[in-house]
C-alpha positions as CSV (number, residue, x, y, z in Angstrom):
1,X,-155.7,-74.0,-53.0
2,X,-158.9,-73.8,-50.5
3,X,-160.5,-70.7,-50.3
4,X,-160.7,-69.7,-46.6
5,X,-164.0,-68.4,-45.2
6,X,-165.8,-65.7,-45.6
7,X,-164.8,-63.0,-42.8
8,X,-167.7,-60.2,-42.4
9,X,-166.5,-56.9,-43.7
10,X,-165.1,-54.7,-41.2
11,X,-163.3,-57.6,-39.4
12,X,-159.4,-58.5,-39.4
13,X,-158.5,-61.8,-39.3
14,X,-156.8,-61.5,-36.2
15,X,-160.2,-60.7,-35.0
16,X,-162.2,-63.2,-36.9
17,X,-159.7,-65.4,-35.3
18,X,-161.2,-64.5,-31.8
19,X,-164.8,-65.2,-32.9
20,X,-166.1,-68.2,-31.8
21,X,-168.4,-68.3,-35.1
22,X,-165.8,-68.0,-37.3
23,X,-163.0,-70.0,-35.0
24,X,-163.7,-73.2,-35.9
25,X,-164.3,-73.0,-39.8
26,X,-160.5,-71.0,-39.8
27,X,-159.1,-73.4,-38.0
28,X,-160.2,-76.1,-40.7
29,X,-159.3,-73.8,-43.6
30,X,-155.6,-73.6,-41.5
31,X,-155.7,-77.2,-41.6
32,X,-156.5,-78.0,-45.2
33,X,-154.5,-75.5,-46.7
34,X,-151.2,-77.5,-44.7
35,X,-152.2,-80.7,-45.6
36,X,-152.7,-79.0,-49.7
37,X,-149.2,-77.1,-48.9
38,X,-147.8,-80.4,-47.8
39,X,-149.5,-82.7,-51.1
40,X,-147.9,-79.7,-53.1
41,X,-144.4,-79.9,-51.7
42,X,-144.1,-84.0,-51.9
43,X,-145.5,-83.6,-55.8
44,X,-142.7,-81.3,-56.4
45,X,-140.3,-83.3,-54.5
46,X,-140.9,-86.7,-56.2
47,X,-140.9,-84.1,-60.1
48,X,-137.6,-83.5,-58.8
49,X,-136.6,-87.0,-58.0
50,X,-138.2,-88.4,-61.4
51,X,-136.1,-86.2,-63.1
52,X,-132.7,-87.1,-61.3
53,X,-133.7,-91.2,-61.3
54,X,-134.4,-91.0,-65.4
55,X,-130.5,-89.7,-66.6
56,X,-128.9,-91.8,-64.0
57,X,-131.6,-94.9,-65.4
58,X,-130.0,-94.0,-68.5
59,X,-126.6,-94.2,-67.3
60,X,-126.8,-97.1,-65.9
61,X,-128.4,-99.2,-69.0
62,X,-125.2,-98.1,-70.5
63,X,-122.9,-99.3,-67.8
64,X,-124.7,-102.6,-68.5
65,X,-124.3,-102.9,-72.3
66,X,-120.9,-102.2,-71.8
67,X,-120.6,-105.5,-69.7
């Protein structure tokens, strides 16, 4: 996961969000840690997939011999 910025202490991030110095470098932490939410998600996704496709491989080899 990206670490996000460092905010100066004494600032909330609703306020760092409002400082032009700080804007920019949140907005590309916001970005990165979508686009690593998103690689996360579609790992996990195609896990789950891998583990449906291998039984029903399995099944199917069987259907096969039996033919």
């Amino acid at each position: 996961m990206p670490f996000p910025p460092p905010i100066p202490a004494g600032v909330c991030v609703r306020c760092a969000f409002k400082d032009p110095a700080l804007q920019e470098q949140l907005r590309q932490w916001m970005k990165d840690t979508m686009s690593w939410g998103d690689q996360r998600i579609a790992e996990f996704l195609q896990s789950a997939r891998d583990m449906v496709a291998k039984p029903l491989d399995a099944i199917d080899r069987f259907i096969d011999s039996l033919r």
